[in-house]
C-alpha positions as CSV (number, residue, x, y, z in Angstrom):
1,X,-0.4,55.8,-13.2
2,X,1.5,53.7,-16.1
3,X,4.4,53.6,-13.6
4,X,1.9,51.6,-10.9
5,X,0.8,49.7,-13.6
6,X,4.2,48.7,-14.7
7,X,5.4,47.9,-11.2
8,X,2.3,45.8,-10.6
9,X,3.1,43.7,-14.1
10,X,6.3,43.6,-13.0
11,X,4.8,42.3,-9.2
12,X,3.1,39.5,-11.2
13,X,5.6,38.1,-13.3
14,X,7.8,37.8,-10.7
15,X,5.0,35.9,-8.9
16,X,3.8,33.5,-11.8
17,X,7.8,32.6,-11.9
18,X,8.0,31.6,-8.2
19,X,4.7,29.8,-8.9
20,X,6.2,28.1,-11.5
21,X,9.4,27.5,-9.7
22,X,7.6,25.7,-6.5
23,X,5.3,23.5,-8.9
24,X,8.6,22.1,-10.4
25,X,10.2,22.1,-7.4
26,X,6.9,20.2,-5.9
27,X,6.8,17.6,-8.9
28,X,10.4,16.9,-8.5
29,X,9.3,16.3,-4.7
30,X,6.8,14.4,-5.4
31,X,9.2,12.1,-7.6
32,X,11.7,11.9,-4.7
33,X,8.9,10.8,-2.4
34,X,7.7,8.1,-4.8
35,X,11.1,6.7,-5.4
36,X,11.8,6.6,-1.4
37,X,8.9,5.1,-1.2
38,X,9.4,2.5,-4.0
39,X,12.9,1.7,-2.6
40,X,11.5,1.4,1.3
41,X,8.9,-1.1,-0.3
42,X,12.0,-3.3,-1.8
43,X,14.2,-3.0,1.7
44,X,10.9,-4.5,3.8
45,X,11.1,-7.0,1.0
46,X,14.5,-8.3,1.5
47,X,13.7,-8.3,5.3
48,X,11.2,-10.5,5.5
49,X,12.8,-12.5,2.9
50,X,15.9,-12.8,5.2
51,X,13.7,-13.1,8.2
52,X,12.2,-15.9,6.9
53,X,15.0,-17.9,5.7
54,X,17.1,-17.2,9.4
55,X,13.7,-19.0,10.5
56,X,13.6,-21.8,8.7
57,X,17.8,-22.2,9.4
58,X,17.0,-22.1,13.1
59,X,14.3,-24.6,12.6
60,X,16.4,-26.9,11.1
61,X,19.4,-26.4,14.0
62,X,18.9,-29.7,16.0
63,X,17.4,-29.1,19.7
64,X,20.6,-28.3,22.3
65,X,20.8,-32.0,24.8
66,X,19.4,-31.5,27.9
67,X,22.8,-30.9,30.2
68,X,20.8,-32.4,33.4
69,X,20.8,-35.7,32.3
């Protein structure tokens, strides 16, 4: 009976550490996500930053002359 005992001690340590190793490995994950996240925010940023100023460059650009006349 101590032997069972001892394997099922044994059973839950190694559990608790694979607990332990997917929380850390889940926070880390977590941290990966929010910093793709953060950095996907910035890029859509930019875009429509440079969207916006290839607008107001074409808007400028004087009207092509009609080539009927």
């Amino acid at each position: 009976m101590d032997q069972d005992v001892d394997q099922l001690g044994e059973r839950v340590e190694r559990m608790l550490e694979l607990v332990r190793r997917l929380a850390d490995e889940n926070a880390n994950l977590r941290d990966q996500l929010e910093a793709s996240r953060s950095a996907n925010q910035q890029l859509q940023q930019r875009i429509a930053e440079a969207r916006a100023r290839v607008e107001s460059a074409l808007a400028r650009l004087p009207l092509p002359a009609d080539s009927a006349e």
